[in-house]
C-alpha positions in Angstrom: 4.6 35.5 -53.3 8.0 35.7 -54.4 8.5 33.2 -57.2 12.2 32.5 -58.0 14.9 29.9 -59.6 16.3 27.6 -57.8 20.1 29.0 -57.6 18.7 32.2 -57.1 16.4 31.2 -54.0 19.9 29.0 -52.6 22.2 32.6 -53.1 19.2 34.0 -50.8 19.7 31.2 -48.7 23.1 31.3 -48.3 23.3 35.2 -47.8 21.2 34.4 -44.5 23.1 31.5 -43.6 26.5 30.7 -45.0 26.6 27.2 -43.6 23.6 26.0 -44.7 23.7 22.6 -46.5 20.7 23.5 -48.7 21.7 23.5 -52.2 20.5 23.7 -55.7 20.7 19.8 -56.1 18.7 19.1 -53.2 15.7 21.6 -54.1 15.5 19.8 -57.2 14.9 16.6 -55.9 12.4 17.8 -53.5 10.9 19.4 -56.4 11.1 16.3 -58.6 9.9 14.3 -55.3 6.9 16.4 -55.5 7.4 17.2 -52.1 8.2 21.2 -53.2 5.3 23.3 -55.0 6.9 24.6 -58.1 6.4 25.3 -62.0 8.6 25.2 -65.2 9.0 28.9 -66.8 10.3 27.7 -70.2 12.9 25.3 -69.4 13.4 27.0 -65.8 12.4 25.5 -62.7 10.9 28.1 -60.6 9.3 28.0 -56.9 7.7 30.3 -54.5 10.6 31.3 -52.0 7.9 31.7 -49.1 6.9 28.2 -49.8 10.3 26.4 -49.9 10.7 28.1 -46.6 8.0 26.7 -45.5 8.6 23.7 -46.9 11.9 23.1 -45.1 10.3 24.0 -41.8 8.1 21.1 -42.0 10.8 18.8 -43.5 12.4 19.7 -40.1 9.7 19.0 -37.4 9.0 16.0 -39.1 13.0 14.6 -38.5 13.0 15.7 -35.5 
């Protein structure tokens, strides 16, 4: 388990894929959507990176 914040888990996204339209506003509405496991750390959003990937991987299949 790897729990991060959001803009740090979207700079780890971005190092792997420079194109990727996955940004810091859109993790936050899956997270306020309920549709993304996370936790507040203070006043910080924070999320397991393993699980957001996962997450996206089954918000994929399911579009497609």
């Amino acid at each position: 388990m790897r729990i991060k914040t959001i803009p740090s888990i979207v700079s780890e996204i971005k190092a792997l894929d420079p194109s990727s339209a996955v940004g810091e506003s859109f993790l936050m509405a899956l997270a306020e959507s309920r549709q993304l496991p996370h936790t507040y750390h203070g006043n910080r959003l924070v999320a397991d990176a393993e699980a957001i990937a996962s997450t996206l991987n089954r918000l994929k299949k399911q579009n497609y």
